[in-house]
Backbone bond lengths (Angstrom), bond angles and torsions (degrees), N, CA, C in turn:
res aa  C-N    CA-C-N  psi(-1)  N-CA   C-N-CA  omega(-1)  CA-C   N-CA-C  phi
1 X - - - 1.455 - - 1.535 109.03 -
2 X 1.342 110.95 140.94 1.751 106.25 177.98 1.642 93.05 -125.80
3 X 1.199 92.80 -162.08 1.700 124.59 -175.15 1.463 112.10 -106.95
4 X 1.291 115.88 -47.10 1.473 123.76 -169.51 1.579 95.73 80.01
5 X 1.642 121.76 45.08 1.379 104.64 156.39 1.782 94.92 -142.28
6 X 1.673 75.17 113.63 1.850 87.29 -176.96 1.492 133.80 -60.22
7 X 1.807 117.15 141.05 1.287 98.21 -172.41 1.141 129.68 -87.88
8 X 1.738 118.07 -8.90 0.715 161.13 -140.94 1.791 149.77 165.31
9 X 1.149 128.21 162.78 1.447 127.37 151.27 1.507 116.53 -84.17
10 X 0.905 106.14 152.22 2.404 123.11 148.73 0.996 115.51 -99.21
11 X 1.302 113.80 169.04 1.758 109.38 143.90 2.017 100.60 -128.04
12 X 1.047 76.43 144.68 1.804 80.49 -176.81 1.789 110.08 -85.13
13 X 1.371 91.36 133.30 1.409 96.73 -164.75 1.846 114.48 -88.94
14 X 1.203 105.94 -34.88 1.434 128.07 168.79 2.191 119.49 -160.60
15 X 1.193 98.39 173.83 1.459 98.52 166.28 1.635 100.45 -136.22
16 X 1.172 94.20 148.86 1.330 97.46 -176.96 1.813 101.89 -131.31
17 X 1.600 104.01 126.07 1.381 119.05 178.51 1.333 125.39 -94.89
18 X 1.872 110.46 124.55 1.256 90.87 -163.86 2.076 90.11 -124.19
19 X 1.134 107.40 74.79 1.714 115.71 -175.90 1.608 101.39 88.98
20 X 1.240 113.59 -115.48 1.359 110.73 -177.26 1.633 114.15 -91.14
21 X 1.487 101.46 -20.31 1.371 102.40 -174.37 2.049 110.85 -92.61
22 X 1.272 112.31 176.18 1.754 90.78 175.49 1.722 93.88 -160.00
23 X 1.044 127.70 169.45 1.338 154.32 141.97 1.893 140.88 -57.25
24 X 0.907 131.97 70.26 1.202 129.67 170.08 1.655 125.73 -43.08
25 X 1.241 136.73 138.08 1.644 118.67 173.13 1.534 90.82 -146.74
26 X 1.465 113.24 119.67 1.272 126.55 -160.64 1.660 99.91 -139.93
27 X 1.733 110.40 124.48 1.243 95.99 164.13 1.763 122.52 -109.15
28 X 1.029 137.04 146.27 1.412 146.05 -141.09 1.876 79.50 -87.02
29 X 1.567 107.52 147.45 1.283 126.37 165.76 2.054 113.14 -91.35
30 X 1.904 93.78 -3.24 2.038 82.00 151.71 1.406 95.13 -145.99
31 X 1.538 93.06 -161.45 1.573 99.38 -177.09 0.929 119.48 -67.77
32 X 1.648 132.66 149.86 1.294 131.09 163.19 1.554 120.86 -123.92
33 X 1.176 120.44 155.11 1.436 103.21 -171.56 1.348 84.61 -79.79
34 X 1.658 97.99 177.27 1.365 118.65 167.84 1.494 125.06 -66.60
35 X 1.825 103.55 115.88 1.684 101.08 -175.92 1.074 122.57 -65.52
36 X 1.326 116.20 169.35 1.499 108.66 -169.48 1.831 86.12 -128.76
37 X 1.362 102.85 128.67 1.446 123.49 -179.97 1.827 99.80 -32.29
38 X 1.563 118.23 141.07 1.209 114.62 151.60 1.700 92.45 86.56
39 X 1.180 137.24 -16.18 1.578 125.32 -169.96 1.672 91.71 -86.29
40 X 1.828 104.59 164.01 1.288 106.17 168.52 1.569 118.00 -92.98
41 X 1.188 105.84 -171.76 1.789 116.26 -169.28 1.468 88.55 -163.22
42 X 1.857 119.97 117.32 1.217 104.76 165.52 1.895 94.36 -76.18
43 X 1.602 110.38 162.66 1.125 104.01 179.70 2.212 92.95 -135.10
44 X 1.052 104.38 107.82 1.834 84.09 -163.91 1.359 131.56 101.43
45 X 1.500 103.37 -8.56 1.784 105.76 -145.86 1.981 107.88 96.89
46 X 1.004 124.30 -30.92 1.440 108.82 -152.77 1.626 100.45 -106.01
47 X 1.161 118.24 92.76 1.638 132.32 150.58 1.317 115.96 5.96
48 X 1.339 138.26 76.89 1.265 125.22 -156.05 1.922 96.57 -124.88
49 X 1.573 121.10 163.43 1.412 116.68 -162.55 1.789 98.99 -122.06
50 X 1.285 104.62 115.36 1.305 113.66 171.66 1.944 133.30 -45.47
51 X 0.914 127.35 67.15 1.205 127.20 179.51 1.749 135.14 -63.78
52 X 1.679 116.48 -7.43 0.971 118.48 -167.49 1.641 95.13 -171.96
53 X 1.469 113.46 148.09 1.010 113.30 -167.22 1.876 111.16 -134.33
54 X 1.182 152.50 130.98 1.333 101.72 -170.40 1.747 87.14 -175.28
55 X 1.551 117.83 109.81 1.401 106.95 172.85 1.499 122.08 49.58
56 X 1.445 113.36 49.74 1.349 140.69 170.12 1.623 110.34 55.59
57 X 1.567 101.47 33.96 1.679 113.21 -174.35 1.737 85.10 -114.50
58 X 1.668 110.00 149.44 1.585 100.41 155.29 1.772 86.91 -129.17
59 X 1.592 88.64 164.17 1.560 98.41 158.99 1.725 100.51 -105.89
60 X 1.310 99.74 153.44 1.997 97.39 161.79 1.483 98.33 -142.75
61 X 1.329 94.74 143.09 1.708 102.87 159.49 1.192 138.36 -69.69
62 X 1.409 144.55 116.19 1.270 143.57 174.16 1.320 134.92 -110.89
63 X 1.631 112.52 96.00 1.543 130.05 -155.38 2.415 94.01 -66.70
64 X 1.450 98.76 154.68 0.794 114.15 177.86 1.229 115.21 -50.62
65 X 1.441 119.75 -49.09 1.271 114.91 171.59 1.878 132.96 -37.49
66 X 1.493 88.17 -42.56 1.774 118.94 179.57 1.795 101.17 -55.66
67 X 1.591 108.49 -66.73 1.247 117.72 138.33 1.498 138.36 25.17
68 X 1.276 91.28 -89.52 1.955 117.73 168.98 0.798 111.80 -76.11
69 X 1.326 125.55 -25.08 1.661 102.85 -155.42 1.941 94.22 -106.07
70 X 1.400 117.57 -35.99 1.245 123.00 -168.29 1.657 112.64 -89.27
71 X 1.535 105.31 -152.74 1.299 106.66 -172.17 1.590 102.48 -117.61
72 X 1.157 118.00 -25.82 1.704 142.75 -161.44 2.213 84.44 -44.61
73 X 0.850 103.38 -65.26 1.624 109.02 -165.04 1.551 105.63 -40.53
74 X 1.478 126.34 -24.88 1.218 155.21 -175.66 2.060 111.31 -62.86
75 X 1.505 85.64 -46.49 1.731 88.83 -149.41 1.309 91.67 -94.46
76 X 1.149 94.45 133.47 1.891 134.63 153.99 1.600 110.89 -37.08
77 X 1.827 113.18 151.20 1.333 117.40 162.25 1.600 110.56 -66.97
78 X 1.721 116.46 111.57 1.253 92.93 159.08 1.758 78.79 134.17
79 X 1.313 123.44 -3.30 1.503 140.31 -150.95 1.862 84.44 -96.46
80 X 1.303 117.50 109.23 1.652 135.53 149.59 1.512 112.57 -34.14
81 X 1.772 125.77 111.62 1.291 89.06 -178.49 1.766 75.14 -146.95
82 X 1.719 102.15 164.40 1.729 135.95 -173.33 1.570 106.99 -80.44
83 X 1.434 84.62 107.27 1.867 91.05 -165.74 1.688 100.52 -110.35
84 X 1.551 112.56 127.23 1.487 108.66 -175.57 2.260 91.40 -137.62
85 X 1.037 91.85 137.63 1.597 89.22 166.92 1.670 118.80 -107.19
86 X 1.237 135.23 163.56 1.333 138.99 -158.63 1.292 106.61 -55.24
87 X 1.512 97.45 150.57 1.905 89.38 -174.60 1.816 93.54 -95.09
88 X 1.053 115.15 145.73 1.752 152.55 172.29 2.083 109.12 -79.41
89 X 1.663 83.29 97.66 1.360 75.87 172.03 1.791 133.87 -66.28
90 X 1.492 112.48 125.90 0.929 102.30 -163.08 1.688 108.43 136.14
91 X 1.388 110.37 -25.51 1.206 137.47 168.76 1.522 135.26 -56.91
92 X 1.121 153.27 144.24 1.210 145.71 -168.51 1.337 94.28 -105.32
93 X 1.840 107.27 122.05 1.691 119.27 176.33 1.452 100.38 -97.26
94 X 1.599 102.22 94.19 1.590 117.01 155.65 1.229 123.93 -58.70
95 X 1.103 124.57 -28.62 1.642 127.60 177.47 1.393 128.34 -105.48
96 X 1.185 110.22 -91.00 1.872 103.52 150.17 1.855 96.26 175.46
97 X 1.473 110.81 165.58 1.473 117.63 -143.75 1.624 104.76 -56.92
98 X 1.345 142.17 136.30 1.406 124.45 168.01 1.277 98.35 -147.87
99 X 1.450 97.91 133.45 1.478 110.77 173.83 1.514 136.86 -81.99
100 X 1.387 110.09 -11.65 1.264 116.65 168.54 1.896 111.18 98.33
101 X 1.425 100.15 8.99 1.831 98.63 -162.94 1.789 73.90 -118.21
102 X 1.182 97.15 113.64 1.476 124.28 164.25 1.364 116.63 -39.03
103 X 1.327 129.83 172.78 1.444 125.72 157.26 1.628 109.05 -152.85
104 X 0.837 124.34 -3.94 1.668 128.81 159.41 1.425 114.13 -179.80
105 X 1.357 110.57 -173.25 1.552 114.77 165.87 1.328 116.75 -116.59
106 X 1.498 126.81 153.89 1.290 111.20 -160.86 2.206 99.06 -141.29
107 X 0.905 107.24 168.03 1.729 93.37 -164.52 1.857 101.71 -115.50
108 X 1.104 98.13 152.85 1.779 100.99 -170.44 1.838 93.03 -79.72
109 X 1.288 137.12 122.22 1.614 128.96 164.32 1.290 103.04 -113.11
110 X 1.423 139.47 -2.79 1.431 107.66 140.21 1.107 98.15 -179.22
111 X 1.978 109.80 173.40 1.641 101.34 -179.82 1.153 106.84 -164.46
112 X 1.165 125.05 124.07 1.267 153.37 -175.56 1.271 151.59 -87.83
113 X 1.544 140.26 82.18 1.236 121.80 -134.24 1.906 102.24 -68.23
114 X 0.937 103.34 149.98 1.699 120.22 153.44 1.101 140.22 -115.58
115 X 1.335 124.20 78.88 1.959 117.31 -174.80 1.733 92.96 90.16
116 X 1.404 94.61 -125.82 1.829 106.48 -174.78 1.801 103.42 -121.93
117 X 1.723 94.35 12.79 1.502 92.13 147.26 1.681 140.91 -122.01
118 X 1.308 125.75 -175.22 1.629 94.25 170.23 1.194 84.33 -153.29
119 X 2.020 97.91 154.00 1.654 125.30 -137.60 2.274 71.24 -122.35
120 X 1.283 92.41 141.32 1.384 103.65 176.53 1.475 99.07 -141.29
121 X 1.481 109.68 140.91 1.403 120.00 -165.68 1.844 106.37 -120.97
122 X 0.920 99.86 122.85 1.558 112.21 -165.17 1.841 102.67 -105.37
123 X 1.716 119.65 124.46 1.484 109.35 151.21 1.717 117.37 -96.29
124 X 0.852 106.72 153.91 1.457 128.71 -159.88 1.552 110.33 -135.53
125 X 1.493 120.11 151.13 1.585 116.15 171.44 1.545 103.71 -90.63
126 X 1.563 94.14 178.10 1.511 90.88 -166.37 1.460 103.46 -73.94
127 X 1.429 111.17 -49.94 1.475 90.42 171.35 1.271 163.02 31.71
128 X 1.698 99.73 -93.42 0.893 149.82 116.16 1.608 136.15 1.22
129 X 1.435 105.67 -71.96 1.369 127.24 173.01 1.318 111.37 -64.53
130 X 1.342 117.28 -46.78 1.492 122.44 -167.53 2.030 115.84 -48.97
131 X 1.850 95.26 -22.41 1.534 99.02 165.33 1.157 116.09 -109.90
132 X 1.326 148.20 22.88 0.891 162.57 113.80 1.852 140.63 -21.74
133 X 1.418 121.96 80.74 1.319 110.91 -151.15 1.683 91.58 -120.17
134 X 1.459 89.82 150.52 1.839 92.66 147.89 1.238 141.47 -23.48
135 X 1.172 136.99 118.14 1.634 120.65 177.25 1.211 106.71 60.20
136 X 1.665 132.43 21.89 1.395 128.85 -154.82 1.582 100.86 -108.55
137 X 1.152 136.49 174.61 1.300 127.13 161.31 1.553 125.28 -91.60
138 X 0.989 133.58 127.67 1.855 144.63 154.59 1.562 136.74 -104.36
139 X 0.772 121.61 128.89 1.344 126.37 171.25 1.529 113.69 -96.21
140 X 1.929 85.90 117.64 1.603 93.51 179.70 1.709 113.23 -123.93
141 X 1.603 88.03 112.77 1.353 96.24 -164.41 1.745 126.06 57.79
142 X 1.356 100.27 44.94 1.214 118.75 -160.29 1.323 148.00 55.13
143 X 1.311 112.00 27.50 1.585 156.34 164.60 0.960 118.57 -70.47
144 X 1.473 130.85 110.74 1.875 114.88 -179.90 1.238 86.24 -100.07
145 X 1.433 119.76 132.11 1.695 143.83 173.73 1.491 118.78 -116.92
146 X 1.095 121.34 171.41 1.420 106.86 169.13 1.509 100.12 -116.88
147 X 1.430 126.57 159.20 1.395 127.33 -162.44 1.884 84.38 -101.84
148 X 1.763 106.67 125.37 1.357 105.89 165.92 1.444 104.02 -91.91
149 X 1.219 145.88 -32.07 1.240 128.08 177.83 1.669 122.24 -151.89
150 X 1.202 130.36 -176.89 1.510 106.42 163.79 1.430 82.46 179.51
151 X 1.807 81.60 170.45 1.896 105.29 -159.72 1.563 91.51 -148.78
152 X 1.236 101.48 -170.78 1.498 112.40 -163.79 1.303 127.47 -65.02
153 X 1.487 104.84 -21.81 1.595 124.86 -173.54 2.254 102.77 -124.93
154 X 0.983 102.44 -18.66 1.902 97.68 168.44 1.091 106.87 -157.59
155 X 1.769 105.65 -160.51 1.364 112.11 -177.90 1.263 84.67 -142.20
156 X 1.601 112.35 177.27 1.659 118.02 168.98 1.721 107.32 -128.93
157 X 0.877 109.95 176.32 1.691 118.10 -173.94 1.426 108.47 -162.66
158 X 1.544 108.90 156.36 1.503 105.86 -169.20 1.844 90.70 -137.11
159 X 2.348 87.86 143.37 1.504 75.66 -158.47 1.710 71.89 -120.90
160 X 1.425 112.59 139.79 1.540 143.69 -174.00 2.074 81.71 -92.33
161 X 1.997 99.09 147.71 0.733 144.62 145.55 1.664 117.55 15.53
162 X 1.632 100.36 -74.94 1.184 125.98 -172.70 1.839 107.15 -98.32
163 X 0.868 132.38 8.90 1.437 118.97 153.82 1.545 108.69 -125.81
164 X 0.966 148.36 9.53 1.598 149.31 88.30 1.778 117.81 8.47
165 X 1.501 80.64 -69.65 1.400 88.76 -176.02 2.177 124.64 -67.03
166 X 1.663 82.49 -23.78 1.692 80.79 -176.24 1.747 108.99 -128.44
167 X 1.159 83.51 38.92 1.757 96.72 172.54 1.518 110.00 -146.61
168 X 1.562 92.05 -177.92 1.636 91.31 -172.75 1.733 100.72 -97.28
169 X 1.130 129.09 11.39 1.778 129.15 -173.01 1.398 110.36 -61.97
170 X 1.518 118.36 -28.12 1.237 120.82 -171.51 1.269 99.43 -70.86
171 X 1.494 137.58 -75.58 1.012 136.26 -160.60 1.694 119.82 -48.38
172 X 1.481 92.95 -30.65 1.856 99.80 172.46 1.772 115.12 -27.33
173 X 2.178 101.33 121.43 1.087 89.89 162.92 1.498 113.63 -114.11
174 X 1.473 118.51 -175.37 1.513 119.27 175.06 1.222 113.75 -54.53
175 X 1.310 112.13 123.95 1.658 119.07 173.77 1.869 125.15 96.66
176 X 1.897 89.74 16.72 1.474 93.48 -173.98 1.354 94.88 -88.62
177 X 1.586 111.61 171.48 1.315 115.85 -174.59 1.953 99.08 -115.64
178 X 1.284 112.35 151.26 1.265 102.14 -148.26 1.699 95.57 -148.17
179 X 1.351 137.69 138.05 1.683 136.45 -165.13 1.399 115.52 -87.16
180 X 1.259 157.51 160.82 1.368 143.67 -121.92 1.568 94.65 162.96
181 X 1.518 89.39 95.36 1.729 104.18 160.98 1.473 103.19 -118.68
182 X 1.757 106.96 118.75 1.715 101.75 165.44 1.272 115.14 -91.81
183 X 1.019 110.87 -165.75 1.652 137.32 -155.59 2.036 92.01 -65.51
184 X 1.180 129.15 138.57 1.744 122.65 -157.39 1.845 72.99 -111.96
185 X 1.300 142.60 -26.30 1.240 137.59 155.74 1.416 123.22 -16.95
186 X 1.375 92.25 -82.78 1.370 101.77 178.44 1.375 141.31 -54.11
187 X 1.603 108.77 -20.10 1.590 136.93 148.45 1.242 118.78 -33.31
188 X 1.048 102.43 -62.99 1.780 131.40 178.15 1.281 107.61 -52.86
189 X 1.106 125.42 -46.31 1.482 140.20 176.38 0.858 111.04 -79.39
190 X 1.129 139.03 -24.05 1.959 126.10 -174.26 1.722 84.25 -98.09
191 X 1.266 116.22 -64.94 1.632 104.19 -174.32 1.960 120.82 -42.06
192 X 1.101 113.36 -42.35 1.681 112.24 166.29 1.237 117.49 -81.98
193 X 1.757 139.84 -7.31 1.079 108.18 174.21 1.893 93.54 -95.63
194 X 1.043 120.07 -8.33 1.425 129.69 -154.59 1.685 89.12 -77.69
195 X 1.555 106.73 -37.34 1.527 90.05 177.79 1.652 115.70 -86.21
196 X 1.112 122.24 -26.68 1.555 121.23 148.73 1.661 126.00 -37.33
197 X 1.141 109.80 -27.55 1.133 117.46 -169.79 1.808 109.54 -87.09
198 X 1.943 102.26 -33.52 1.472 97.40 178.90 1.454 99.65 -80.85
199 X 0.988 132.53 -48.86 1.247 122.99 158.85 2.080 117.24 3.18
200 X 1.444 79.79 -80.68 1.602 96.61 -177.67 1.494 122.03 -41.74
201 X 1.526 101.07 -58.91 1.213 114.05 -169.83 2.135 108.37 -60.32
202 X 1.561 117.79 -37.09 1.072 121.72 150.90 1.547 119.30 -10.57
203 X 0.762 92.05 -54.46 1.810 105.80 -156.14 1.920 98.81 -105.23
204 X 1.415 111.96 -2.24 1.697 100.13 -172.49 1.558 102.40 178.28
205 X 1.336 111.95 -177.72 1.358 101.06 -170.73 1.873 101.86 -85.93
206 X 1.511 102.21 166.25 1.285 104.86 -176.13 1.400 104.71 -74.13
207 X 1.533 112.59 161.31 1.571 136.31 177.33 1.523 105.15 -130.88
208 X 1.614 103.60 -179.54 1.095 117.80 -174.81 1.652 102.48 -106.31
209 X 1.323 129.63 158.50 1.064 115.43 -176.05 1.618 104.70 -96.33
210 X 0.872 129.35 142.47 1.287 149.92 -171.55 1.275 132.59 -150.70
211 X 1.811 133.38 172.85 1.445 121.24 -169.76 2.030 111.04 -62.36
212 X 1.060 102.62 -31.88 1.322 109.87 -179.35 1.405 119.87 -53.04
213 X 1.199 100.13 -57.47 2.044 119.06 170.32 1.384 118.17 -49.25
214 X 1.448 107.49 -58.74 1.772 108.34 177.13 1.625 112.50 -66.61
215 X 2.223 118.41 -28.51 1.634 74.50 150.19 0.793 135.31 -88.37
216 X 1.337 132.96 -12.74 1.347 138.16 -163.93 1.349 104.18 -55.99
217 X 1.218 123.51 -29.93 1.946 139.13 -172.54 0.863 124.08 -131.36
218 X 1.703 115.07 25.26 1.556 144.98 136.38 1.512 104.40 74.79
219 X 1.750 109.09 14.01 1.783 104.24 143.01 1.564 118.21 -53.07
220 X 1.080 124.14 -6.14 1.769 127.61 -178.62 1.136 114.48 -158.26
């Protein structure tokens, strides 16, 4: 489990392919303590498992699945990437809970400075969107952000000063493709009211869920 507040950048030194599955070996741009075999590292957003540790280099494994679903399989030696290590219970969650298991990729369509910050506008599938809220939280590319707005096809987000500075968002250009963990909340919520809902329909025709429904069945 992380935070979505990065500790850092890497730069990726190589990937190494082993059939469908492959190897990452990335060394961190600060210090890190010494890993301990088997711990995670989001690397991107994507939950990845430490296998080797060695003169402030790690290797991690990256299952095919990780693969498909992300961008990591994509990037080049020499590729900038959002380095966060496991959050420590006991810890203060600055960002909000993220697990590191991806859920699509989503494309930068434009970005705009604002003041001494800049607002970057992301499209997304619907998918996707459907957990996606206002003022809601996202992880972009393993970034916990807050969502400033969204429409039928993205959302936008505004990136302040200081995570600019210790991430890779700044450099983002138009048309990069970028990893997308939403809110694991809202999951939770469509799967339990969804079974309330077959429930319902049992007994009558189906509805939409709405403020009325969750009290009626004491979600509210």
């Amino acid at each position: 489990m992380f935070t979505g507040l990065i500790e850092g950048t890497g730069i990726l030194l190589r990937t190494e392919r082993y059939g469908p599955d492959a190897r990452m070996v990335i060394r961190p741009d600060f210090r890190m303590e010494t890993a301990v075999l088997g711990e995670s590292i989001s690397v991107d957003g994507a939950c990845l498992t430490v296998i080797d540790f060695q003169q402030e280099i790690f290797t991690a494994d990256v299952s095919a699945e990780t693969l498909s679903r992300t961008t990591l399989g994509r990037k080049n030696p020499g590729s900038r990437v959002n380095l966060e290590r496991a959050l420590k219970l006991g810890d203060r969650v600055g960002g909000h809970l993220v697990t590191g298991h991806i859920d699509g990729i989503a494309v930068l369509k434009e970005r705009k400075p604002e003041g001494r910050s800049l607002r970057l506008f992301f499209d997304v599938s619907r998918d996707i969107m459907r957990y996606i809220i206002e003022k809601g939280s996202v992880a972009v590319n393993g970034i916990s952000l807050t969502v400033n707005g969204v429409s039928s096809a993205g959302f936008d987000v505004n990136i302040v000063p200081h995570t600019a500075s210790v991430t890779t968002l700044v450099g983002m250009q138009v048309g990069v493709e970028v990893n997308i963990e939403t809110d694991l909340i809202g999951k939770y919520v469509e799967k339990l009211a969804g079974a309330w809902v077959g429930r319902f329909e049992k007994d009558g025709p189906a509805r939409d869920i709405d403020l009325d429904f969750l009290k009626q069945h004491g979600f509210a």
